[in-house]
Structures are given as structure tokens and as C-alpha cells.
Residue, then its C-alpha position, 0 to 999 in steps of 0.5 A: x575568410x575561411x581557409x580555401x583548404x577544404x578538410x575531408x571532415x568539412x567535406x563529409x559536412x557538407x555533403x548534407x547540403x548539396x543538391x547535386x550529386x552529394x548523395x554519394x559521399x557516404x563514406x569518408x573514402x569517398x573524398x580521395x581519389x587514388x585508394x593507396x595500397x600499403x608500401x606503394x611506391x611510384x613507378x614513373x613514366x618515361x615520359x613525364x612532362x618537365x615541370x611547368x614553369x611559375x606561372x602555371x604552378x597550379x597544374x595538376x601533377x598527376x602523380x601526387x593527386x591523391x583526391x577526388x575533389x582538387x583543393x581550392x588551392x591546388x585548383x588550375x587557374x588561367x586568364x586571358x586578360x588582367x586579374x581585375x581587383x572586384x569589391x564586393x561592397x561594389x559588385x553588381x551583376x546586370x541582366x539586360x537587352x532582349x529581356x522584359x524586365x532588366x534585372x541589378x542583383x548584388x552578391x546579396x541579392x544572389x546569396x538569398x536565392x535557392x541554393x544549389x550545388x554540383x560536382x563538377x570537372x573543369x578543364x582547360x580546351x587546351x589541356x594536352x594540347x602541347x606536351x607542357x601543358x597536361x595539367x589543366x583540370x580539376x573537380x570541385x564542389x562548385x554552389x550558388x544558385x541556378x541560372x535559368x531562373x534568373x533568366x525566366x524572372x528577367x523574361x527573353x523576348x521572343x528573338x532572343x537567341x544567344x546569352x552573352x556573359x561578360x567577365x570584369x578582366x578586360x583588354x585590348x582587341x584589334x580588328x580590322x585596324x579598330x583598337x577597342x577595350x573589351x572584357x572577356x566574353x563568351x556566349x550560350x544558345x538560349x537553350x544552352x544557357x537554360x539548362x536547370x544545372x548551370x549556377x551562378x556560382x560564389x562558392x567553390x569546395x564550401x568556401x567563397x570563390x578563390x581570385x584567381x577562380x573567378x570572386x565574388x562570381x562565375x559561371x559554371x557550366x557543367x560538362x563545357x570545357x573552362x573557356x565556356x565558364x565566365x569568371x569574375x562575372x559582371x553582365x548577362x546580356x540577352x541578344x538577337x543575333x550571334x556573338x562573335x568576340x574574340x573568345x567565340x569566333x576568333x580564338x578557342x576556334x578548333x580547325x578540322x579538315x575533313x574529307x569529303x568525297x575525295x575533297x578537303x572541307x576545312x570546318x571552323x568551330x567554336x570551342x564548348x562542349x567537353x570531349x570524352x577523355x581518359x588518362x593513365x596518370x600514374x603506376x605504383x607497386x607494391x612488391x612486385x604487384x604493380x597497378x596503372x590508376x587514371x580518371x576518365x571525364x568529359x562526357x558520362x562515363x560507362x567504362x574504362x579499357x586499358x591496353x598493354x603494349x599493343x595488346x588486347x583491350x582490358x577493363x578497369x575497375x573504378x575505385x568509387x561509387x562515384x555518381x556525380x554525373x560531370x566529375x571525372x570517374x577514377x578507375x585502375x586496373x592491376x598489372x600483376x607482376x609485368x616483365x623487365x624492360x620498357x612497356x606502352x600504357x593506354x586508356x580509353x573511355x567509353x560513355x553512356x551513348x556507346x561513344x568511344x575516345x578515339x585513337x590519335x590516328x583517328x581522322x577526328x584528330x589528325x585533321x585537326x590543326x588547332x591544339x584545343x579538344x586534344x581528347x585523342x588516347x595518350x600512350x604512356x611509356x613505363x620501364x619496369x626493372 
């Protein structure tokens, strides 16, 4: 097996055949996130989360993440259950239930269909959520072929109204007093599932899909936070009332209190679509001329703002041409030559419907009481000397 360190020569090779969102990598910078100016030294801020611990070795630093497209083995991973060891001599995926012709398909089977590829972000609904935990996300080139097809082929009756998708890692559950082995589930509305750029997804950055990022396949489902995106994939199952697992309806369920006309409404939803998001990861200088990078992801993005301790909001410039509609967009914005002592750094995304990332005081996010879809602006502490 091909290493899963994805070169930038491989990368630009690749480009060709993508079908999704490739059509932008036309130069070899393209494939790097953070354009790094001569002499730059890293200016770190105050308030740097400590280190993860062995477990979560894989989130990203953002101060060393120097590439648009995270390396395979650089690329967050989290489980719920068991790591389960899957053949692929004896893997199968099955689509069943409400459907008018069941379907058994091999890897073989999957690797003959149409190819497709999409550049996609992928983070972690908690990520942020907890100040250890802010390194939960990653790009990746992600290829297989297309799901809605599959699905047209093995035909929803009429009733079918949620997609279930079952991953091979299993577990005990408890309810009600009734212990049950179950595997990882989550489902999709019909209409959710049908979408043209969801695959059925057995490469990741051009090679086959590391373990711990779900071989031989996962889903991938574009713009949905990674809980949505089912690993080590094993079963499609077409159903005519909603699902309600563990994964849906027990846990990753955000809970909000809104008010009402005076009154407290308490809201239980299910975690799915990303939230727009941005993040000023790090400050360099060179000499005295310092610059804030960061990214912005989770819905499409129209522009950047950065504001300086408390000051007026300012745009930032992306630093690629980068037209992958569910990657994350990198931007900066040049300091200039700031005055000694401690200063407050802050982002905020704005997508293409005029959507704006809403301020931690905002009632969206003080009335939430879970810490998944954190997306409110983090403020960043610096000392300039």
C-alpha cells in the first residue's frame, strides 16, 4: 500500500482527475495553506491550549498546519466504539428495507462505478466545544463514487422516508434497562441523502482510507459536521419511520433554551449540518511586521473580518483562489507594526446568504447547554514585546 503521505507532486497529479473542485489547483501553492513570508518567526498566543493527551495525538496544531489539504496521517480520527478489523476479501455493503430491488456490493463492485472526488472539511461537532479540544478538523481530497445513484438503482418505495447508514464498530447500549449490542448508526432524510455530492467514499488524498478514517468504506457527506460521515461502512437501510439511535436522538443532541415571549422554550436537536465558523490560528513577524492567518469553513464563505482589541471590524484577504465549495477558505490580515503589550485577536466569518458568526453573547449560543456546534468567535489573547 502506497504511503498515505500525500506528496504536493502527487497532489498536482491528481488534480486531473477530480470532479469536484479540482479545477482550482493550478499552481503548485495552491496545495499550502499558510504562503510563509521570509524570516517569519511564530508569535504564540496567550492562550494556547495545553497539549492533547496520546489519545487525541492526531488534532490539529494550528500553529504548524502549513497545508490546505491535512495529510492523511496528520488527519484527526475519533470513534465511539471498537476500531473493528474489516477484510476487504470479506467486506460487503448491503442496501436494504424500503427499497425495490436490494442491493450486495463488494469493494469491487463500488471501485467499477463512476468516479467521483470532492474537497471536502470535516469537523469534529465538538470541536471547541471544551478548551482541550480545538483541533478536531481537517480537508481532505475524499473519492468514490456517488451515492444517489446506488440508491436510485436499488429503488425507495414510496414511504421511505430516512436513510440509515450502519458502520461495522459496535457496542453495548442500555435503555430502559434492555442491554443490546448495537453498531454505530446515523441516518439522512431521503432528500438529505440524495444529494448529487455525497460518495460512498474508498480513497482519501489519492490513496485507499486510512483504519482510523474509516477502510475499506465511509461516507462522506459534505458540509455535515463528522458525526453525519458513517465509517467503516457496512449497511444502507431504507426506512419508513425515523430513526432514533443512540447517535440521532440520545447523544450529539445539542440543547438550546430560547425565549419565547418571556418564556423559556427548551429545543432538542439532532446534530447535522456544519455551522459557519472561523478561527485566527496563528501571528507571525517578520521584523516588526506582524500578520494574524486563519481559516473559515462550514458554510460557503463571502468574506472574512478581523477585529483588534475591540476595535472596528476589518477584512482579511484569502491567500488562495480557493473554489472548493465545502473546504475551508485560509485568509490573513497584516498587522503592521502593533504596540507592546497584551492584545485581543478576533474573527468572523460571513457566508454567501449574508449569515454572519454569531458572538459568544449571542443568545444562539448562551442558551445552549450541550458543547456541540460551539461555532460562536474565539477571541485570541497575544503579547506583543
Amino acid at each position: 500500500m502506497k504511503s498515505s503521505q500525500i506528496t504536493r507532486r502527487e497532489l498536482l497529479m491528481q488534480a486531473s482527475t477530480g470532479l469536484v473542485g479540482w479545477a482550482l489547483l493550478k499552481s503548485p501553492l495552491l496545495s499550502y495553506a499558510f504562503p510563509r513570508r521570509t524570516g517569519e518567526v511564530l508569535v504564540p498566543f496567550l492562550d494556547q491550549p495545553p497539549r492533547p493527551p496520546a489519545s487525541q495525538a492526531n488534532l490539529l496544531d494550528w500553529n504548524y498546519l502549513d497545508s490546505w489539504i491535512t495529510p492523511n496521517d496528520k488527519f484527526f480520527r475519533v470513534s465511539h466504539y471498537n476500531m473493528p478489523e474489516v477484510s476487504v476479501a470479506d467486506w460487503k455493503l448491503e442496501i436494504v428495507g424500503m427499497v425495490e430491488s436490494p442491493l450486495t456490493l463488494t469493494l469491487s463492485d463500488i471501485k467499477e462505478r463512476q468516479r467521483q472526488s470532492v474537497i471536502s472539511t470535516l469537523e469534529c461537532a465538538g470541536n471547541h466545544g471544551f478548551p482541550t479540544f480545538t483541533g478536531a478538523i481537517g480537508t481532505a481530497r475524499w473519492s468514490g463514487t456517488a451515492l444517489a445513484p446506488i440508491l436510485k438503482e436499488a429503488g425507495i418505495l414510496e414511504g421511505g422516508i430516512e436513510v440509515v447508514f450502519f458502520g461495522s464498530d459496535e457496542g453495548e447500549e442500555e435503555v430502559r434497562k434492555i442491554k443490546m449490542l448495537q453498531n454505530f448508526a446515523r441516518s439522512l432524510s431521503v432528500a438529505d441523502a440524495m444529494r448529487p455530492e455525497n460518495l460512498l467514499c474508498y480513497e482519501m488524498n489519492g490513496v485507499p482510507l486510512p483504519k482510523g478514517n474509516g477502510f475499506p468504506v465511509r461516507l462522506i457527506i459534505p458540509g455535515w459536521y463528522g458525526i453525519a460521515n458513517v465509517k467503516w461502512l457496512k449497511r444502507i437501510e431504507v426506512r419508513d419511520t425515523r430513526y432514533m439511535g443512540r447517535f440521532m436522538a440520545r447523544d450529539y443532541v445539542t440543547i438550546r433554551e430560547e425565549n419565547r415571549d418571556g418564556k423559556s422554550v427548551w429545543m432538542e436537536t439532532s446534530v447535522g449540518q456544519a455551522q459557519i465558523k472561523s478561527l485566527a490560528a496563528k501571528v507571525t513577524r517578520v521584523g516588526e511586521k506582524y500578520r494574524i492567518y486563519g481559516a473559515a469553513w462550514g458554510r460557503p464563505i463571502k468574506l472574512v473580518e478581523v477585529r483588534l482589541d475591540n476595535g472596528p471590524w476589518l477584512k482579511a484577504t484569502f491567500d488562495l483562489t480557493q473554489e472548493a465549495e465545502h473546504a475551508w477558505k485560509i485568509w490573513h490580515y497584516d498587522w503592521g507594526n502593533p504596540s507592546a503589550g497584551e492584545h485581543t485577536v478576533v474573527s468572523r466569518a460571513v457566508d454567501v446568504h449574508g449569515n454572519i458568526q454569531p458572538r459568544m453573547d449571542d443568545p444562539a449560543i448562551t442558551g445552549k447547554r450541550t458543547y456541540w456546534e460551539s461555532n460562536g468567535q474565539v477571541v485570541r489573547r497575544i503579547q506583543i514585546n
